[in-house]
N, C-alpha and C positions, 0 to 999 in steps of 0.2 A: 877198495879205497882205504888209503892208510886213515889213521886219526886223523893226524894233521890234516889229513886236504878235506876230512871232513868236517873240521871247524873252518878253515880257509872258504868254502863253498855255504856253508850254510851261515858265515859274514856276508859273501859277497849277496846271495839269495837273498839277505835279508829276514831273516826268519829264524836268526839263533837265539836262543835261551840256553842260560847259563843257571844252574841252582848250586848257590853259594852255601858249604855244610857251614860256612865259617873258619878265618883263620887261625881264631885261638878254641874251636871245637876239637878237645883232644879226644874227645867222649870215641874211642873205637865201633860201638856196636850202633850209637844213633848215627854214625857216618857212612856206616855201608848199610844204616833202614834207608838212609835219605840218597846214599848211590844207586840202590835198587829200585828206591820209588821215579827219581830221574829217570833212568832208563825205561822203567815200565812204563812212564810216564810221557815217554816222546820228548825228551829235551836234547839238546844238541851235546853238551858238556857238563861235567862235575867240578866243581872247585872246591878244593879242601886244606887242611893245615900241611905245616911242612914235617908232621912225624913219619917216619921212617914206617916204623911198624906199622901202621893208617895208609898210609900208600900201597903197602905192599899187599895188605889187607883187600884195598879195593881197589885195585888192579889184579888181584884173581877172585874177584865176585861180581864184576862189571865189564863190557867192551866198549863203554864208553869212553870218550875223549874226555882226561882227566886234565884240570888245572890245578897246579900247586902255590897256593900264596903263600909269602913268606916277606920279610923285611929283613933277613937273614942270609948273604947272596952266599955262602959258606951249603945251607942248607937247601937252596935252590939249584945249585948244583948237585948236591948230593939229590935232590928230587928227580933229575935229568939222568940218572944212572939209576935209579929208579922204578924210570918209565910211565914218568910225568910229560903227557905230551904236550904242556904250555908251561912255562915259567910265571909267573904273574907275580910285581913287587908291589904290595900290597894285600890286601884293602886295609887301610887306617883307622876305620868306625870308632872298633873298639878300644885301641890307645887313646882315645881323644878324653875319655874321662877322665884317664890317672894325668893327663896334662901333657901326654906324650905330642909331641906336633912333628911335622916331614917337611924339612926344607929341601926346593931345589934342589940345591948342591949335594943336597946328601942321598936324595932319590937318583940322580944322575950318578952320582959315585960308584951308586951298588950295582945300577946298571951296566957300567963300564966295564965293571969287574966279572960281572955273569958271564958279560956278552963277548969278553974276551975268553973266559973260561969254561964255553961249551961250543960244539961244534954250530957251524955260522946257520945251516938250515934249522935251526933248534928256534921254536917262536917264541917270543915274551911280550906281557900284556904288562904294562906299568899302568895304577891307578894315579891320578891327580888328585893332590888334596882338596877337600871341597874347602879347607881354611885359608888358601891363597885367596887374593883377590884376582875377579877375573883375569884381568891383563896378564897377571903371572902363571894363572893355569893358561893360558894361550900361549904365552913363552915357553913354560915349561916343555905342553905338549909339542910344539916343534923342536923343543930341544932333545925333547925324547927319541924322539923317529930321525933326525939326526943323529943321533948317537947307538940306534939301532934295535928299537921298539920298533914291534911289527905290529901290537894294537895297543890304542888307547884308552883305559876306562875311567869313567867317572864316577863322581861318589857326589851330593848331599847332603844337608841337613833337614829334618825335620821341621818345620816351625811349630810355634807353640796357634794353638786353633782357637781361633779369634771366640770372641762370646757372640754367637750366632743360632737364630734358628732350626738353620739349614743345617740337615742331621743325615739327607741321603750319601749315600757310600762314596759314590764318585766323584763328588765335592769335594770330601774329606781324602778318597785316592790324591786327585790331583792336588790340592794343597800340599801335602806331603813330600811328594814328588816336584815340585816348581820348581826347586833348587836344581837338583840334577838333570832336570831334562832343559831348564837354562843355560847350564852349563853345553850340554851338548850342542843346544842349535849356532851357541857362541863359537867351539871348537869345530863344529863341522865349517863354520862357516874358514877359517885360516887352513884346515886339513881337510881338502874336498876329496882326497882320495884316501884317504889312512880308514883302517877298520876302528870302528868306535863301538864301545860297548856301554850300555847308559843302568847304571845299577844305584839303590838308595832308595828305598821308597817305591820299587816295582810291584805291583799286581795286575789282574788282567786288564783292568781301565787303564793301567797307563803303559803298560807295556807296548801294544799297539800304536800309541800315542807316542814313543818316545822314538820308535822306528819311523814313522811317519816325520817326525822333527830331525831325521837324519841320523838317527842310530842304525848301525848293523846290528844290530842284536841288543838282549836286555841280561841283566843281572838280575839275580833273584833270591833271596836270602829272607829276610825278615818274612815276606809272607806266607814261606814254607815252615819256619824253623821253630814257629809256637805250636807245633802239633807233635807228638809224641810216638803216634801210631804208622807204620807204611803206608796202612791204607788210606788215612788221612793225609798224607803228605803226597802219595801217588796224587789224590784226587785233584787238590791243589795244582800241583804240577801242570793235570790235563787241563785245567780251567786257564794256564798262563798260556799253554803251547793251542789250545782252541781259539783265543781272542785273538794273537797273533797269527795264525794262518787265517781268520775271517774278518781281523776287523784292518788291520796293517797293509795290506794291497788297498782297499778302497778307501784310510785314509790318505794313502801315497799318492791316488789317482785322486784326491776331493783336492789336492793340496795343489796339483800340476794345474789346474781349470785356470784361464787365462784373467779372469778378473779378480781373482786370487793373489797372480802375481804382480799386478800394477801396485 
């Protein structure tokens, strides 16, 4: 089975994980600890920056299905020659400090421009800003998959954590998360058939949780990427790709139960 149909198949299955090294992770040697700890790790896909050398790097250290982020469609192309098996315009996170923002029109632009400038079977995942307001990441994402986005992913904010008691993990998961997987149940709801990928605030509590809310799959970044070691990052990994294959089918089947849907 080629790459591609192996990300294609484990959207549609429901059960992809994606571990995000970071788009502006130029660091060569933590990008192939963290491609190697994915793969040993059971994850579906790699997502990494758009350097040249980094790609070619871990595309002979891994057989995993590699994504290339980039806001650069100059450079996404050149990722597609490669042997970047997904193009991906985005993720934003980190420009949002220096002030940097993505407008529609300019996310559409670059799309246009890839999607004419690589061959038609070549996949691209465009991320939504999580700084539009909903309406317009809903416009967007249909304007995207009109104009030739094969998936869509979402991104996020954090909010600031209320002054509260309550100090268990999963509280604190989920709050983190509410934004993006918001996002998602909003967008699945106008794109019932497009592959969504729900990333910003993932770990094992809400991983599960955001496929069950209508994700094909999850993004994973922040919770891998404060650990330094393979083997701490491997472990991590197995704890995302575990919660997802045992907890993600029976919330899917808790969610189908008829007094649910009234």
């Amino acid at each position: 089975m080629s790459n591609k149909q192996k990300v294609l198949t484990a959207l549609k299955n429901k059960n992809f994980i994606k571990i995000i090294s970071g788009i502006r992770n130029y660091d060569k040697q933590k990008t192939i600890s963290i491609a190697l700890a994915a793969e040993s790790g059971g994850a579906s896909a790699l997502d990494i920056c758009d350097d040249s050398e980094i790609i070619k790097a871990v595309r002979s250290s891994v057989e995993l299905p590699v994504f290339v982020s980039s806001i650069d469609p100059l450079k996404l192309i050149a990722a597609q020659l490669l042997g970047a098996d997904v193009l991906e315009i985005g993720n934003y996170e980190s420009f949002y400090k220096e002030g940097k923002m993505f407008t529609p029109s300019a996310i559409l632009e670059i799309l246009q421009f890839v999607r004419k400038s690589v061959p038609k079977d070549v996949v691209i995942c465009c991320t939504i800003p999580a700084t539009l307001e909903v309406g317009n990441q809903l416009k967007l994402g249909k304007d995207l998959i009109n104009a030739g986005a094969d998936i869509i992913q979402t991104e996020g904010f954090s909010p600031e954590i209320p002054d509260t008691e309550r100090k268990e993990q999963s509280y604190l998961d989920i709050l983190k998360a509410a934004s993006t997987l918001t996002n998602t149940i909003e967008l699945r709801k106008v794109l019932p058939d497009v592959n969504i990928i729900t990333a910003s605030g993932i770990t094992p509590t809400t991983a599960p949780l955001a496929i069950s809310l209508g994700a094909n799959g999850v993004g994973v970044g922040t919770y891998i990427n404060s650990f330094s070691t393979q083997f701490e990052i491997t472990k991590r990994v197995k704890e995302v790709v575990g919660s997802v294959n045992r907890f993600a089918p029976q919330f899917i089947e808790y969610l189908k139960t008829p007094v649910l849907r009234k």
